[in-house]
N, C-alpha and C positions, 0 to 999 in steps of 0.2 A: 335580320336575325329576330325570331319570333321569340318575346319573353312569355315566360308560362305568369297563368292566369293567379298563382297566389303568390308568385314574385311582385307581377305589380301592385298586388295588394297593401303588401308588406313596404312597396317603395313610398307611398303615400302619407306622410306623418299627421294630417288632418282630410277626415271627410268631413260633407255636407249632404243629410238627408233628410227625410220629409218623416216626420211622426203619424204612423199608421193608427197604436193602440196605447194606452199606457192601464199599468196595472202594478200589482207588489207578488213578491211571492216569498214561500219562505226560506230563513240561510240556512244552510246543514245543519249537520250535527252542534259542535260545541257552542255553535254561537245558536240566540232565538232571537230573531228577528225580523220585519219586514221588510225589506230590500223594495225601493220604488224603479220597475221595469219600465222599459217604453221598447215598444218594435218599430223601425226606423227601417223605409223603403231605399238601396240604393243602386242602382244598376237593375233593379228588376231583383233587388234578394233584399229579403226580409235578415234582420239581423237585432239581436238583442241588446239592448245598451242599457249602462246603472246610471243612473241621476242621485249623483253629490248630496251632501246635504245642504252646500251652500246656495245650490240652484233646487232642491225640493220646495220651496214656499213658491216660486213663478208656477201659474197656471202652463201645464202644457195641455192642449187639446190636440183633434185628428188638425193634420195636415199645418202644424207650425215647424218649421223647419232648424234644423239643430244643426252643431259642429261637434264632431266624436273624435277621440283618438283610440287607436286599440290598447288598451291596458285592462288586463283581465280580473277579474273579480272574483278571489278566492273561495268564497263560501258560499256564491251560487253558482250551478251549475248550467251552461251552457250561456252565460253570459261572458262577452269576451272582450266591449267595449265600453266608455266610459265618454258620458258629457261634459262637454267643457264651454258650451254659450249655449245660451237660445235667443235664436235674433225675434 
């Protein structure tokens, strides 16, 4: 039985992927802020992730490799996951 491709997504409670970029960008409307991005390679897809504030003092550069879970990030948009290590 073939599972569809954002079932398995969703069956997954921790990924691990490779830091492509990092950058900030800014949150909507009510709130003014700058949210710290990183783009995270995994499977060959690029994917947005927020950095905590208790992991924003750790240097991330390219190619240091993270642990994500999906939990979305209200007041930016098209981010959809969230850091929780960097090894």
């Amino acid at each position: 039985m073939k599972i569809e491709e954002g079932r398995k997504e969703r069956m997954k409670p921790q990924m691990k992927g490779i830091c492509i970029k990092a950058y900030t960008i800014k949150s909507n409307k009510p709130n003014s802020a700058l949210r710290k991005i990183i783009d995270i390679s995994i499977n060959n897809k690029i994917i947005k992730a927020f950095i905590p504030g208790y992991l924003s003092k750790k240097t991330i550069i390219k190619n240091t490799i993270v642990l994500i879970i999906k939990k979305k990030l209200k007041d930016c948009t098209g981010v959809k996951y969230r850091i929780i290590k960097i090894y």
